[in-house]
C-alpha positions as CSV (number, residue, x, y, z in Angstrom):
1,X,255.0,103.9,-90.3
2,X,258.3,104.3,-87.8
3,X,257.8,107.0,-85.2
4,X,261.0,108.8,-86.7
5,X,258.8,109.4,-89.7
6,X,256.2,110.4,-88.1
7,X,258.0,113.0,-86.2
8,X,259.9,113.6,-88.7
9,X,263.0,113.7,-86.6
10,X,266.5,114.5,-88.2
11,X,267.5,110.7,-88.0
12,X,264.6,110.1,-90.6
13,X,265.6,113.1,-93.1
14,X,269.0,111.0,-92.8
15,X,268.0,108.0,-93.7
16,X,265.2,109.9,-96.6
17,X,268.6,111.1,-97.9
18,X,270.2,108.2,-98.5
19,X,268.7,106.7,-101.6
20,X,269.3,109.7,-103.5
21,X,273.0,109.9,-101.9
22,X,273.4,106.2,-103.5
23,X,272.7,107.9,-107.0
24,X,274.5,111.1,-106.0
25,X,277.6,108.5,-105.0
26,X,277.2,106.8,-108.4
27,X,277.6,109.7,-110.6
28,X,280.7,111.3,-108.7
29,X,282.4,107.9,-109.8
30,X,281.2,108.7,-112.8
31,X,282.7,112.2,-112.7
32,X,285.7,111.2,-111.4
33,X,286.5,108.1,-113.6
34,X,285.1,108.1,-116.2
35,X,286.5,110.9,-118.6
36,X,290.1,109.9,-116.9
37,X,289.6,105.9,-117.8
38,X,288.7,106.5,-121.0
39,X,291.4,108.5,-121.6
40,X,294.5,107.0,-119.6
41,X,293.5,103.3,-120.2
42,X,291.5,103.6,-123.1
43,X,293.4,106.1,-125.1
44,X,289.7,108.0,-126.6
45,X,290.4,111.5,-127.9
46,X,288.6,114.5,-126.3
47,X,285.4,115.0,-128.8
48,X,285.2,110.4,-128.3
49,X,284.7,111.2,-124.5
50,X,282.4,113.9,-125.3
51,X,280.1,111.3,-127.2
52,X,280.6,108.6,-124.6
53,X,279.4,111.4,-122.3
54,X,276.0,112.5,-124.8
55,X,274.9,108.2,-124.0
56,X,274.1,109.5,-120.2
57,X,272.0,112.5,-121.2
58,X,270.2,110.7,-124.2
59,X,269.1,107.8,-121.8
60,X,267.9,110.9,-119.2
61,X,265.6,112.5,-121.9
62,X,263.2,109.7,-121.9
63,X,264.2,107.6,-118.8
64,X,263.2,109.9,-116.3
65,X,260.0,111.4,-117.4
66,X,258.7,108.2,-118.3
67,X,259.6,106.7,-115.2
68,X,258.4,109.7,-113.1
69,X,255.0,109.4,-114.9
70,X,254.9,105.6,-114.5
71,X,256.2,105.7,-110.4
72,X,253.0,108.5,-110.3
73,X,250.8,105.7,-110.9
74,X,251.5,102.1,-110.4
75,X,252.0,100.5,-106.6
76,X,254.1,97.3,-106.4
77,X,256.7,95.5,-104.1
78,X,255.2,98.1,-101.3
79,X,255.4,101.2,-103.0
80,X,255.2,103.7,-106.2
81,X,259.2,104.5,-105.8
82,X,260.7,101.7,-104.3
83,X,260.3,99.1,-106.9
84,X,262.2,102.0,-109.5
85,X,265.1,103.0,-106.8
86,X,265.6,99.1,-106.0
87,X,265.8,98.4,-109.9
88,X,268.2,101.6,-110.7
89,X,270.5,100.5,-107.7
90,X,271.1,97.3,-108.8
91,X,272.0,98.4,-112.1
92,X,274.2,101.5,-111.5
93,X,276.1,99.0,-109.2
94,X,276.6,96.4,-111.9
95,X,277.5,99.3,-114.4
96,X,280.3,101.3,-112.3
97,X,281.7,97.5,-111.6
98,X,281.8,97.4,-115.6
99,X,283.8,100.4,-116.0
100,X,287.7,99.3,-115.4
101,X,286.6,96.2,-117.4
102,X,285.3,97.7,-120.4
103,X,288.2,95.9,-122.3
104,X,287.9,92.8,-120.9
105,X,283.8,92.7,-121.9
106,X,284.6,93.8,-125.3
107,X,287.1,90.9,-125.7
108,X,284.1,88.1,-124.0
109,X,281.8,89.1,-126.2
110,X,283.6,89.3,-129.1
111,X,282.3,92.6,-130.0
112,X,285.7,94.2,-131.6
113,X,284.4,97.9,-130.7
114,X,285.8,99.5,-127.5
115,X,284.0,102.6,-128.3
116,X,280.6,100.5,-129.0
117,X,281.2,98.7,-125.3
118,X,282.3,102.1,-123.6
119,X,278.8,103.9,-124.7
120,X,276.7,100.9,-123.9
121,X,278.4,100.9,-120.5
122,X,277.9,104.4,-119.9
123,X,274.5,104.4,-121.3
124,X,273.4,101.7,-118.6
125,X,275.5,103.4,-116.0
126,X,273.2,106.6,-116.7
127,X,270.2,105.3,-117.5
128,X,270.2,103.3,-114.4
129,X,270.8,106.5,-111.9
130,X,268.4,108.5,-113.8
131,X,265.7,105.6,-113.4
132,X,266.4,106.1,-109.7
133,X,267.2,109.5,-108.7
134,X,263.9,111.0,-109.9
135,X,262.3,108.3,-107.6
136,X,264.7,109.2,-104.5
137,X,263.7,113.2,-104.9
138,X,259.9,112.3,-105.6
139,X,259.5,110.2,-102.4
140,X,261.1,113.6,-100.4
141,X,257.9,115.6,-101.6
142,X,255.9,112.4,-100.9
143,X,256.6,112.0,-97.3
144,X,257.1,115.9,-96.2
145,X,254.5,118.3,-95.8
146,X,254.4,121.2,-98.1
147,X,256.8,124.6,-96.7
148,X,259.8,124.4,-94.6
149,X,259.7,120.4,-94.0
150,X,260.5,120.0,-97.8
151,X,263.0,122.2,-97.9
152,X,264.3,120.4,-94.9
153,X,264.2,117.4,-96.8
154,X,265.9,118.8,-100.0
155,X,268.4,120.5,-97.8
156,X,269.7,117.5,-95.9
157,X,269.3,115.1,-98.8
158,X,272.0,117.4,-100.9
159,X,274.5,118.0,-97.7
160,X,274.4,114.0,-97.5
161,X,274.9,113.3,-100.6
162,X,277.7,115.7,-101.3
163,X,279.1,114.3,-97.7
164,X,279.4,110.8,-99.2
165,X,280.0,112.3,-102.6
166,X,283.4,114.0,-101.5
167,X,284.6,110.9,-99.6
168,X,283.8,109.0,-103.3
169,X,286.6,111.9,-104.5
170,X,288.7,111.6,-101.5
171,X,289.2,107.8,-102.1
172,X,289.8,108.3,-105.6
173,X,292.8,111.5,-104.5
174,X,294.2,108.9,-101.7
175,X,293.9,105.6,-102.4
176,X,293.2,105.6,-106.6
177,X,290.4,105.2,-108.6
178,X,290.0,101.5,-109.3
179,X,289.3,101.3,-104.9
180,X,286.6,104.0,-105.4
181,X,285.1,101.9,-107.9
182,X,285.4,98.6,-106.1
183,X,284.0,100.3,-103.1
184,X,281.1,102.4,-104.9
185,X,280.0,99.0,-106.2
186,X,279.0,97.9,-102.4
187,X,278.2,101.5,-101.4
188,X,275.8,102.0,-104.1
189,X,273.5,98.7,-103.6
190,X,273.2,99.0,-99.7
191,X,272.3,102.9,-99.9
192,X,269.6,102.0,-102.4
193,X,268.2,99.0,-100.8
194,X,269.2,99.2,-97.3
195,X,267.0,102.8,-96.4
196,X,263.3,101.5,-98.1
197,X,262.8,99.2,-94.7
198,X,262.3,102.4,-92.9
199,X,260.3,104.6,-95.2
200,X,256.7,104.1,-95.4
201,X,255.2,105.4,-99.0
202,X,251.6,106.8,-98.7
203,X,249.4,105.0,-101.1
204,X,247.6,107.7,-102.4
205,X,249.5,111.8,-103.1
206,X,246.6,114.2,-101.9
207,X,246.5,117.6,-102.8
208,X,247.7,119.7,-99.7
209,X,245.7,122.1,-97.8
210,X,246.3,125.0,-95.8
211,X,244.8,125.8,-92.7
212,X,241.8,127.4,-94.4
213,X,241.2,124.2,-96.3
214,X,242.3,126.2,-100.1
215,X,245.1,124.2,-101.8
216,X,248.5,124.6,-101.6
217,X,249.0,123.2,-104.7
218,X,247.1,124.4,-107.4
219,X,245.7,121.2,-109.5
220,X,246.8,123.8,-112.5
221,X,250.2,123.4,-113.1
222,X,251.8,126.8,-113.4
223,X,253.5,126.0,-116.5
224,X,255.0,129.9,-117.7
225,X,256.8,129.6,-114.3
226,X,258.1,126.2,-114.7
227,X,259.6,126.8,-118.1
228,X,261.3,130.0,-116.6
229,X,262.9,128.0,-113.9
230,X,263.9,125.1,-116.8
231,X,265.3,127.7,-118.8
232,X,267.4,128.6,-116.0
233,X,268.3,125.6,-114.7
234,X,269.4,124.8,-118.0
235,X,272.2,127.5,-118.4
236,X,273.6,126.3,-114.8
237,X,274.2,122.7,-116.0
238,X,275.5,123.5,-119.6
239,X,278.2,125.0,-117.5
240,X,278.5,122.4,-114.6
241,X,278.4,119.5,-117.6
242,X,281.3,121.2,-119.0
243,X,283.8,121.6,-116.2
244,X,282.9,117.9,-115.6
245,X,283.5,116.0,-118.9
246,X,286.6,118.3,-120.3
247,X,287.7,119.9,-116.9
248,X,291.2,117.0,-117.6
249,X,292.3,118.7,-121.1
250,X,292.7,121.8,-119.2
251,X,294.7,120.5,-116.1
252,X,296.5,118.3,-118.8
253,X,297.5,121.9,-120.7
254,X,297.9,124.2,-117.6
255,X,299.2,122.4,-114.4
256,X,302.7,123.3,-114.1
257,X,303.2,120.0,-111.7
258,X,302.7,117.4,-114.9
259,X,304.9,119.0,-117.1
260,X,307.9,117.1,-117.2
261,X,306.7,113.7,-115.5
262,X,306.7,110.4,-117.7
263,X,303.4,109.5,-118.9
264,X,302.4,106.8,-116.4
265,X,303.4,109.5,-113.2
266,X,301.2,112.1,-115.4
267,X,297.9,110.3,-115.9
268,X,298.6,109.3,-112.2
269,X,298.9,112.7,-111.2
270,X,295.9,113.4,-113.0
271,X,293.4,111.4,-111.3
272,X,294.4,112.5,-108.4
273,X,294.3,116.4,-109.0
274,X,290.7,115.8,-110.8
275,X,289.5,113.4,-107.4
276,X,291.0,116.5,-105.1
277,X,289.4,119.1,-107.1
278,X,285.8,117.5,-106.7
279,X,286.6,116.3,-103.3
280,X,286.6,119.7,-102.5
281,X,283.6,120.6,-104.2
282,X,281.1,118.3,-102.6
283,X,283.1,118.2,-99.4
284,X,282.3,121.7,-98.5
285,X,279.5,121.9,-100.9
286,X,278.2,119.4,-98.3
287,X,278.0,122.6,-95.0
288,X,276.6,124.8,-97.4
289,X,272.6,123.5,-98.1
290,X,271.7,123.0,-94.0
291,X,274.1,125.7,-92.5
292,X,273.9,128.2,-95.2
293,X,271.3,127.9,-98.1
294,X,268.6,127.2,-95.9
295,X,269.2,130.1,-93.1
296,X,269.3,132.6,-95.9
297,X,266.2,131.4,-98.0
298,X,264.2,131.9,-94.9
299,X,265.2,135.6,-95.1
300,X,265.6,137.0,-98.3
301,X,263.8,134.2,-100.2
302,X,265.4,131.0,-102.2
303,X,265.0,132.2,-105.2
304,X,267.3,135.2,-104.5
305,X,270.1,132.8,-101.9
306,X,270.1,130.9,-105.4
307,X,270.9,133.7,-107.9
308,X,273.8,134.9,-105.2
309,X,275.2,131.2,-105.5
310,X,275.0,131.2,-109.3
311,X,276.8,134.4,-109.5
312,X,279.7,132.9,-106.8
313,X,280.2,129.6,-109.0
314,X,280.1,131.8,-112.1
315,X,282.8,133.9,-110.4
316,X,284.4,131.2,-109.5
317,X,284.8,129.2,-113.1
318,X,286.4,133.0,-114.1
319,X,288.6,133.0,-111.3
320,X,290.2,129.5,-112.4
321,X,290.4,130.9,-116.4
322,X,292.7,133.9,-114.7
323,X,294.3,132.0,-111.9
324,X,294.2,128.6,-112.2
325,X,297.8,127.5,-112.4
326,X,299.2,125.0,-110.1
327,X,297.0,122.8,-108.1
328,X,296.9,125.3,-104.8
329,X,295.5,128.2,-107.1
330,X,293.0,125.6,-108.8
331,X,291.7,124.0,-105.3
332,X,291.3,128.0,-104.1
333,X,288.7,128.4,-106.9
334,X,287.3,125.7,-106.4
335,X,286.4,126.3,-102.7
336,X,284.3,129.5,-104.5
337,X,282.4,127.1,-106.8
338,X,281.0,125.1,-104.0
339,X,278.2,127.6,-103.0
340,X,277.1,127.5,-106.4
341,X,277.5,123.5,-106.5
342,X,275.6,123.7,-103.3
343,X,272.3,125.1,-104.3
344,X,272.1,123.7,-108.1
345,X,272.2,120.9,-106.9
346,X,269.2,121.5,-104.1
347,X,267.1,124.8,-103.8
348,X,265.6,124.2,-107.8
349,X,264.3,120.5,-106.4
350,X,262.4,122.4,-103.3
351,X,261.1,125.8,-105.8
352,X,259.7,123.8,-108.2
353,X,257.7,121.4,-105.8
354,X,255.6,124.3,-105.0
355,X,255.0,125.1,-108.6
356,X,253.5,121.6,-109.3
357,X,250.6,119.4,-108.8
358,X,252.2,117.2,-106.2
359,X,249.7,114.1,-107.0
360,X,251.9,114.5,-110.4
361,X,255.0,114.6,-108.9
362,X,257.3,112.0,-110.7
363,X,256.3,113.4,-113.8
364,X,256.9,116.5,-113.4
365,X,260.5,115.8,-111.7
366,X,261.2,113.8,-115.0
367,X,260.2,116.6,-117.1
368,X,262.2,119.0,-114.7
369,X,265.4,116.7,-115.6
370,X,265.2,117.6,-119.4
371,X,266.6,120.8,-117.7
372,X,269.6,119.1,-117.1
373,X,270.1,116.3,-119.2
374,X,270.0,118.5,-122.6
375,X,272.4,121.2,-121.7
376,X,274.5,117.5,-120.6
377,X,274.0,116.4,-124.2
378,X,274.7,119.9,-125.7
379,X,278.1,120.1,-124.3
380,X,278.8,115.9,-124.5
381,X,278.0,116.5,-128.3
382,X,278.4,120.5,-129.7
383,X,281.4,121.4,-127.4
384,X,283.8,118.6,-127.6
385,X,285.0,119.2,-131.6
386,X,285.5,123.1,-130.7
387,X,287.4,122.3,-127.0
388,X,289.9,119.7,-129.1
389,X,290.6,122.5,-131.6
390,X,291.0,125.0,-129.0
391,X,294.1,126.0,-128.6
392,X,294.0,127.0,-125.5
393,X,292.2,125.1,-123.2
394,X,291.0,127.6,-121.2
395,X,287.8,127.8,-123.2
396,X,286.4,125.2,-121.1
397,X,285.8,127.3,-118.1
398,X,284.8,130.3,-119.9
399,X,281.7,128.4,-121.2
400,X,281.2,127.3,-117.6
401,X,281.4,131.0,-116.7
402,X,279.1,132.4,-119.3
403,X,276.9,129.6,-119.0
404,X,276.5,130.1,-114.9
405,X,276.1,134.1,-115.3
406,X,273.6,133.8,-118.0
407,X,271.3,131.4,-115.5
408,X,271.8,133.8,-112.9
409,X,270.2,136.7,-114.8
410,X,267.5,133.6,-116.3
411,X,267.2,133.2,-112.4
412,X,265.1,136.9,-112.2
413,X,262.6,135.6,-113.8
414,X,261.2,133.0,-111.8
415,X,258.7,134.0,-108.9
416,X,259.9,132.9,-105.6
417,X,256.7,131.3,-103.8
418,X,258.7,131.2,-100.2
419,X,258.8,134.6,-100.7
420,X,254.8,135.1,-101.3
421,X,254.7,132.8,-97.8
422,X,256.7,135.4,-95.6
């Protein structure tokens, strides 16, 4: 074990990061591509992304508790995550290369479906981050003492990988999409790989103890809480899921600035307000989890700092429904949604560690994932047919903003154990 871990210095929360920022970098290219390629060089209608979409969350139902439950147990190539985070790297790299060539494997192989190749790409593209990311968040809770340290670790993992995450947009904004793909490929692999030389797995996950020697973890899993915080959870990503797979039919419908270009300047145009949109997002998304969310959840608890944020993105997704006309008004609510963005995307990790048995920890971080991969496959499949027919296009950020308020009312309900701790 390096000194930095065992000190636990800022340089080793850095490089604990990383793995999951390789996953996190992966699925903003995802984000940011995928719903535009299929639509500006593939020519798919709306509810055809949608179901390109549903192949991620589908592959995330079983791939991540089964994995979790499987890195719980086995110990090979030097650890119980690594092997799982070296194999899901690999892949996600080889799928996000796939992506502009979609057309060009369905030709090779003969196949004469571009919708068959597209899922099958995006299924693999999926499948491989979600056989890695619940790996790079278990190894967190397997290296960092129960309390503040893992929030420390949560915290910094998210405002890393929303750091590298916005400069995945930004490339797409400035220099196009098919260079943020090219370069994700390399960034991806070495993020993956390139941290596990410095991270030393324990081979066996104790049960904590407090001072007094009484567990900190109760070996009974408080499963009424849990499904609470699921519940919740889930209502946050129907809403994210949303704004991310159908966000380009309403920019398409509302920007003023595309109205009367040809169609190559338009779909152009659109990349590049969709990459500055999310830039923004994770790029001050990114200040919020160490400067912010932490601070605040050490005073009025996380549970509460993450019912606040809801309530902001909710807020937010309103604000762009009423607003939301050219691209200045769009990247003004935007800069709201990024507190919610912020903490969705890192306070549930660290509250539900403490609700858990942490010897079981990739299992239940797989099972905490259905939270998020069904609502994913709820709006992929259900809310594409009724967002074509909309009229007005609009819809799709008033499900994101019913969807947000009604997790942050969900979010009462869940005991918050930092709280119990203060």
């Amino acid at each position: 074990m390096l000194p930095i871990q065992k000190k636990l210095t800022n340089l080793f929360y850095v490089v604990l990061g990383l793995p999951s920022t390789a996953m996190g970098f992966a699925l903003s290219i995802q984000i940011a591509v995928l719903s535009w390629i299929l639509r500006t060089k593939y020519h798919l209608e709306i509810d055809q992304i949608g179901i390109v979409w549903a192949a991620g969350p589908i592959a995330g139902i079983l791939g991540q508790p089964i994995i979790g439950l499987i890195s719980d147990k086995v110990w090979f190539w030097g650890g119980r995550r690594r092997p799982f985070i070296i194999i899901g790297g690999i892949l996600a790299a080889m799928m996000i290369f796939a992506l502009p060539n979609i057309d060009r494997i369905n030709s090779f192989f003969g196949i004469g479906s571009l919708m068959a190749v597209a899922i099958t790409v995006a299924l693999t593209l999926d499948l491989s981050i979600n056989i890695s990311f619940n790996p790079t968040r278990s190894i967190i809770a397997d290296v960092t003492p129960a309390g503040t340290p893992r929030t420390k670790g949560y915290t910094w993992m998210q405002s890393i990988s929303n750091l590298f995450g916005s400069g995945a947009y930004l490339m797409g904004a400035l220099i196009g999409n098919y260079f943020l793909i090219y370069a994700g490929v390399l960034i991806v692999f070495l993020f993956s790989i390139g941290p596990l030389f410095f991270i030393t797995e324990p081979r066996e996950l104790k049960r904590e103890l407090d001072a007094a020697g009484d567990e900190i973890q109760a070996t009974k899993t408080k499963w009424g809480e849990l499904f609470k915080l699921y519940f919740a959870h889930g209502f946050s990503w129907l809403g994210i899921q949303t704004m991310f797979v159908y966000s380009f039919a309403f920019l398409e419908q509302k920007m003023s600035s595309m109205s009367n270009l040809a169609k190559s300047d338009r779909d152009l145009l659109l990349g590049q307000i969709i990459g500055w949109s999310f830039f923004i997002l994770n790029a001050v998304g990114s200040i919020w989890p160490v400067f912010l969310l932490g601070p605040l959840s050490k005073r009025i608890g996380r549970v509460h700092t993450h019912i606040l944020m809801v309530l902001m993105m909710s807020a937010g997704y309103f604000g762009i429904v009423l607003f939301a006309r050219n691209t200045w008004s769009l990247y003004a609510m935007m800069m709201i949604l990024t507190f919610g963005w912020a903490a969705v995307v890192s306070l549930p990790f660290a509250i539900m560690s403490e609700k858990v048995d942490k010897a079981r920890m990739g299992f239940f971080m797989g099972i905490f994932n259905l939270s998020v991969v069904i609502p994913q496959l709820v709006s992929s499949l259900l809310l594409g047919i009724f967002i074509k027919n909309a009229i007005d296009k609009s819809l799709i950020f008033i499900i994101s903003g019913t969807s947000l308020a009604i997790s942050a009312l969900l979010w009462i309900f869940v005991t918050d154990e930092s709280r119990k701790k203060l």
